[in-house]
N, C-alpha and C positions, 0 to 999 in steps of 0.2 A: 656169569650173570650180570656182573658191572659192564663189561662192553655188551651184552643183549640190550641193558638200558639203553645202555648211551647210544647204540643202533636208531633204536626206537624213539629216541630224544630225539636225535638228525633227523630222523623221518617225518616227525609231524613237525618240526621247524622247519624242514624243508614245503611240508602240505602248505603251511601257513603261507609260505611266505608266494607258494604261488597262485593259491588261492587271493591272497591280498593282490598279488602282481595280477590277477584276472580280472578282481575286479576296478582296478586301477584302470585296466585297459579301455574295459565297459564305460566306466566312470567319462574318459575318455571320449570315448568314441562318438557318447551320447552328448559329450557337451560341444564337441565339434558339429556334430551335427546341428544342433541347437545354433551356432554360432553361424554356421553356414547359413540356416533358416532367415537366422536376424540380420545376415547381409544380404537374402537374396530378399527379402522383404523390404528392407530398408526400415523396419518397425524400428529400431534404435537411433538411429537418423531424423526422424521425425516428429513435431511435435505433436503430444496425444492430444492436447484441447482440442476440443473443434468449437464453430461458432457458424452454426447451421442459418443460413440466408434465404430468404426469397429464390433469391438468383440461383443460389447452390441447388435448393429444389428444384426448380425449371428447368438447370440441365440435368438433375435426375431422369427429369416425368422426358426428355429429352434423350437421354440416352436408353432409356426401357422402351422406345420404337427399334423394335431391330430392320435396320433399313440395311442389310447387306443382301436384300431382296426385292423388286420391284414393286409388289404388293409394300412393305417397309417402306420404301421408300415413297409411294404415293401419302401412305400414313402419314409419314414425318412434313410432307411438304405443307399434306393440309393445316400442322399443326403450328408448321410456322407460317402460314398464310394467317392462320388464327391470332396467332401470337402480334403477327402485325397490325392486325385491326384492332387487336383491344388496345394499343398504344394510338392509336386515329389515323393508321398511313395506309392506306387501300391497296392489299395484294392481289396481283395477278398470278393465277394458277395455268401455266404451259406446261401443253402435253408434248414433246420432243415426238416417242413414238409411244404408239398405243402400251399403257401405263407407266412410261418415265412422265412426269411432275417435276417442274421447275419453276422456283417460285420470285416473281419479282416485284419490285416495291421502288418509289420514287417521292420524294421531298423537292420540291422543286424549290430554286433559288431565284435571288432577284435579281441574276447573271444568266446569259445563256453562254454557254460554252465551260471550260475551266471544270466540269462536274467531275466528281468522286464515284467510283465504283466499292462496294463492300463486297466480295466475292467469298463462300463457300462452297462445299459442297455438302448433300445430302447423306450421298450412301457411304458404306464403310464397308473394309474387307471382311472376309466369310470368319469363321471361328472352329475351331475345337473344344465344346465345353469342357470334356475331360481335361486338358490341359489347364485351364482357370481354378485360382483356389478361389476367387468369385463367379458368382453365374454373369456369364458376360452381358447380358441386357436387363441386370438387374438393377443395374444403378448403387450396388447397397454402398454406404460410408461405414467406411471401418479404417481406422487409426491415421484418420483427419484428412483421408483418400477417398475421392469417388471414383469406383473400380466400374469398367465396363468398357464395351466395344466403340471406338469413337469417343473418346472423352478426349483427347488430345487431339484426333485426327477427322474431320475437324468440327465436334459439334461445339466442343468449348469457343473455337476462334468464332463458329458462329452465334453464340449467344453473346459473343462481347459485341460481334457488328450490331447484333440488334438492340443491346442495351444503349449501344451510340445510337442509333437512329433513334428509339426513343429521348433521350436527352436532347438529339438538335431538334426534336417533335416540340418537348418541353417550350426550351427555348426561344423558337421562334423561326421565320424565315431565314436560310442561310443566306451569304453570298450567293455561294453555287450552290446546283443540284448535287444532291447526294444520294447515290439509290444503292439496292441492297439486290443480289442477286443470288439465290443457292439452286445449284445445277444437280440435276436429276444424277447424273453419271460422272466420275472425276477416277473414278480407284480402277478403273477398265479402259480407260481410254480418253474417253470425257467425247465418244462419238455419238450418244443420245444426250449431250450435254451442252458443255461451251462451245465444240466445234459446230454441234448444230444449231443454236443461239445466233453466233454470228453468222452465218448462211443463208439461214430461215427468218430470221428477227435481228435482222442489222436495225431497225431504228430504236431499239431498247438501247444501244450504246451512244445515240447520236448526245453530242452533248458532253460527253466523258470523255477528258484528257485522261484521267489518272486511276488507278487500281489498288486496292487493297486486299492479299488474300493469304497464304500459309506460307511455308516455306523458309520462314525465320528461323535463326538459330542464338538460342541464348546459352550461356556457356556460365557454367555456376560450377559454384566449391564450396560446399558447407551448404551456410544459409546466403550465401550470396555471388549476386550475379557478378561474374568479372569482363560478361561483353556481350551486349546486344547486337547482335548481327541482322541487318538488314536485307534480304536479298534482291537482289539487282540482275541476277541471270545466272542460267546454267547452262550445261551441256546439253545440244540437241540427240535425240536414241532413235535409231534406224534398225530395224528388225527386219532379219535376212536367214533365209534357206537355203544351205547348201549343198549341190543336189550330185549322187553320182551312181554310177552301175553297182560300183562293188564299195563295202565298204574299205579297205586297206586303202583305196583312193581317200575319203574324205581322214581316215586316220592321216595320211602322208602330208594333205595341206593342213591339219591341224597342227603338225608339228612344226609345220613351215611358218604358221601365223603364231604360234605360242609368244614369242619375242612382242608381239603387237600386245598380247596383252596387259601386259606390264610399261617398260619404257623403253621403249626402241626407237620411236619419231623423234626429230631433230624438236628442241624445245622452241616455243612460240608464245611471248608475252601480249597476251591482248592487254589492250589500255585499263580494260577494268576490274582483268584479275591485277597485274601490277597495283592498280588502287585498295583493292583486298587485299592481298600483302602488307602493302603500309599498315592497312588499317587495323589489322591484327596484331603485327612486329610487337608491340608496347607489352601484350601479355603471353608474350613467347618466350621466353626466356635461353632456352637450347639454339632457338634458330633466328634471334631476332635481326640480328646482322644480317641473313641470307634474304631474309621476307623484307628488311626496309630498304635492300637495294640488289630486288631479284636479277638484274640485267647484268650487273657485276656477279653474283653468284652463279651462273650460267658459264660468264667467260672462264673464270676460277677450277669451274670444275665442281662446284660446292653444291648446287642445287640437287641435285640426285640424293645428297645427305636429307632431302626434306623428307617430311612423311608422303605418303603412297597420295592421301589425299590432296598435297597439293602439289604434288608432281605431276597427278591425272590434271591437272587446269593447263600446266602447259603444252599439251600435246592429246593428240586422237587416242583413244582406245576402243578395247576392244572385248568382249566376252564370248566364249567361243563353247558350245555343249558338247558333248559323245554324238557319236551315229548315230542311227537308231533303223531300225528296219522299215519301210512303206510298204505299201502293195504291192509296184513295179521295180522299186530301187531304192536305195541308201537313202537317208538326209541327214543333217546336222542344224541345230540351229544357232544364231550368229547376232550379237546387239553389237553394234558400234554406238559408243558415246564421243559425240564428234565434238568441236569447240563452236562455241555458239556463231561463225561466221561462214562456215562451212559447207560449203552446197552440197545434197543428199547423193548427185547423179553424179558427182565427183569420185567423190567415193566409194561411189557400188562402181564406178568403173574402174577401177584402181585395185577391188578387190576381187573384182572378174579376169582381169590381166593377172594379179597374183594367184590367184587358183588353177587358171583355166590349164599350164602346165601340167598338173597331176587327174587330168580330166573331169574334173568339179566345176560344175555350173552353177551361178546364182540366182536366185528369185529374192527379188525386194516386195516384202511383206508388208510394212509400213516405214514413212518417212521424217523428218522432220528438221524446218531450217530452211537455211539461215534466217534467223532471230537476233536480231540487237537486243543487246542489254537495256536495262533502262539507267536513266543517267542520273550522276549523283549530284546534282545541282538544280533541280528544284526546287520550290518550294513545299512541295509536299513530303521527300526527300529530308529539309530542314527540317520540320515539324515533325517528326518521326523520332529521328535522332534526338534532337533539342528536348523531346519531351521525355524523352528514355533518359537523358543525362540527371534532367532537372527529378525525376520521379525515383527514378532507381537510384542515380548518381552512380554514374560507370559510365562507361567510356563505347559509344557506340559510334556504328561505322556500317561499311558494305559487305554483304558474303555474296560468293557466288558457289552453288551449287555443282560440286561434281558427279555424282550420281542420280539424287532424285530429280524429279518436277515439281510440277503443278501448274495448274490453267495457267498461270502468269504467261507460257510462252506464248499462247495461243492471242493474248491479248495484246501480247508486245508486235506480235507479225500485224495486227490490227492497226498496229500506230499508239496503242494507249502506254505512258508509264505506267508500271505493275512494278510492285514492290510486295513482299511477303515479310511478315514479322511472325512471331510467336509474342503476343501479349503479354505473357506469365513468364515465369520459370519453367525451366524441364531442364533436369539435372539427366547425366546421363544415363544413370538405370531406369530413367522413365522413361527416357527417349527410346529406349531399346525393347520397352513392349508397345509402343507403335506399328500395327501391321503382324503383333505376333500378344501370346497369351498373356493376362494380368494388366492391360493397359488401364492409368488409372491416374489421375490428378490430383494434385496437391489443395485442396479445399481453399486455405489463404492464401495461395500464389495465384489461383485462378481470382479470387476478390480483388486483387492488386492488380492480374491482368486489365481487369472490367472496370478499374479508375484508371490505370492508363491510357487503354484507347479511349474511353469516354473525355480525357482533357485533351487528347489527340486531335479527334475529330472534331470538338467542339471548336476548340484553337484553329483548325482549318476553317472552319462554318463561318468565323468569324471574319475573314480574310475576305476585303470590296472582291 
């Protein structure tokens, strides 16, 4: 009977204790989740006050036009053609093609030549609601974020341009002219857009040396910025098809170009990534040695030690798809991101000779290049930086882009300086719903943006 107890004793201290170990588990499992929540959110990271603005509204009533649509985006044009006239500056509404809308606007100076460009664009990419824990065109504020499609990309950079041209409106006569341009098309090509602007409406540029438009990169820890990056040029992208009977053909040069995709080209310091280098070195800590004297790093043997991103700046790549079946024959599809000095027909022949071996032929789909960088010595250039030093205080300089765009190229082949900033803050888990679900702004980092560029541009206006 005394061991039947004591059986029976073991047995429900054994229940308990697994019982207790279960619910330990749960306890667990649900505070990890919780925790994961509060880092994919970033709600812990952020401060809850909000302090709701004029401005903050306008890009609301600004981001609930879902312009990832032609119909959308004729909306939004009219509404910044609107927006421009209640501040006193007379928009012109360009039709590109039947329903693209691009809207332009001009301040004239008491200079000809020397004018400023303020460049947007209208539309934004398509969306998955289901994937949003907000409705992507809804604008709504929730934990000091305005959540929605385009709030980074770029309708915020466009409400800071217009909040400058109001201010130089304020003010008075600039120096130079300074006009304000948002293109119908930018996220598809920008061929109902900037490229057809300049083609169709070359005298809307006459006059404008300089550019202002996306493409910046600011680089934050915490609540603060540790480097304002200016952009000054990227990588030109060539889009190619590659074509064959059978597919084990395009399989066979795929594996022959694999090497291309990563770092196989002999490295190639252009003048103004070298200047990027420098200009970053100071908040690299792992690499600064290699980035404040890449030329040495190269001989050494050391530069491969960099990251992927800026290994791509010295040399071509390359991104290469699967087969895929056609009606007649095989295809693969094929991006080169070439270095901005690089002639397009160079290299579709280079990579006609490297195929043509395994009986694969190429079609060049679209091109792009050689584009000069813009240069980091002038005056608009100064005033960019100088104002980021003075406003943020940190330490700003040049980027150059190794993956993305934007208009900037298209304007630089024109002859204009283009330079891209991001105004505000974007830490990087906002950067990373850019183009994908939850995209969403910091409420006082965008207010901060929109006194930046407003002493920005003011500070240019002023300039004989």
């Amino acid at each position: 009977m005394i061991i039947t107890r004591r059986h029976r004793n073991e047995r429900i201290a054994a229940a308990i204790f697994v019982a207790v170990a279960l619910v330990a588990v749960v306890v667990f499992i649900q505070w990890n989740k919780s925790e994961e929540e509060a880092l994919r959110s970033d709600s812990r990271y952020i401060p809850k006050r909000e302090t709701i603005t004029p401005q903050i509204l306008l890009l609301r009533d600004y981001v609930r036009i879902d312009t990832s649509n032609a119909e959308g985006v004729a909306k939004g044009a009219r509404w910044l053609a609107a927006q421009l006239e209640r501040i006193g500056v007379h928009a012109e509404l360009i039709e590109s093609t039947p329903g693209r809308w691009n809207v332009y606007a001009r301040i004239r100076g008491k200079q000809r030549g020397g004018g400023l460009l303020l460049v947007n664009h209208i539309d934004v990419v398509g969306v998955k609601p289901a994937e949003w824990k907000q409705p992507p065109f809804e604008g709504k504020i929730h934990l000091n974020q305005l959540w929605g499609r385009g709030a980074l990309d770029m309708k915020g950079i466009a409400l800071c341009e217009l909040f400058a041209m109001a201010a130089v409106q304020r003010r008075g006569t600039p120096g130079h002219d300074i006009a304000f341009l948002a293109t119908a098309e930018e996220e598809q090509g920008s061929e109902n857009g900037m490229k057809w602007l300049l083609a169709h409406r070359p005298e809307l540029f006459e006059g404008l040396e300089y550019a202002i438009s996306e493409g910046g990169v600011t680089e934050v820890i915490g609540e603060r910025m540790t480097y304002f990056g200016i952009e000054v040029g990227s990588k030109q992208r060539m889009h190619l098809t590659l074509l064959a009977p059978q597919k084990q053909m395009l399989l066979d040069a795929r594996m022959a170009l694999e090497p291309y995709m990563t770092s196989h080209e002999r490295a190639r310091v252009l003048p103004e990534v070298r200047q990027f280098f420098r200009d970053v070195a100071a908040t690299r800590i792992a690499f600064k040695e290699s980035l404040s004297d890449i030329d040495r790093a190269i001989a050494e043997g050391k530069a491969w030690e960099l990251p992927a991103s800026y290994r791509d700046l010295l040399q071509n790549t390359m991104n290469v798809e699967m087969p895929q079946r056609g009606s007649d024959q095989w295809y693969m599809g094929l991006q080169m991101l070439n270095l901005p000095d690089e002639l397009p027909k160079e290299r579709a022949s280079w990579l006609q000779q490297f195929v043509a071996p395994y009986g694969v032929s190429v079609r060049v789909d679209s091109e792009e290049g050689p584009v000069p960088s813009s240069r980091i010595d002038t005056p608009l250039m100064r005033t960019l930086a100088g104002e980021a030093r003075a406003f943020y205080q940190v330490n700003a300089g040049s980027e150059i882009l190794y993956a993305s765009t934007s208009d900037c190229r298209f304007l630089r082949a024109h002859g204009m300086q283009c330079y891209g900033i991001s105004p505000y803050l974007v830490d990087f888990s906002q950067s990373l719903t850019i183009h994908h679900a939850d995209e969403r702004i910091r409420l006082d980092w965008f207010m901060n943006g929109i006194d930046y560029f407003e002493r920005s541009i003011l500070s240019w206006s002023q300039r004989p």
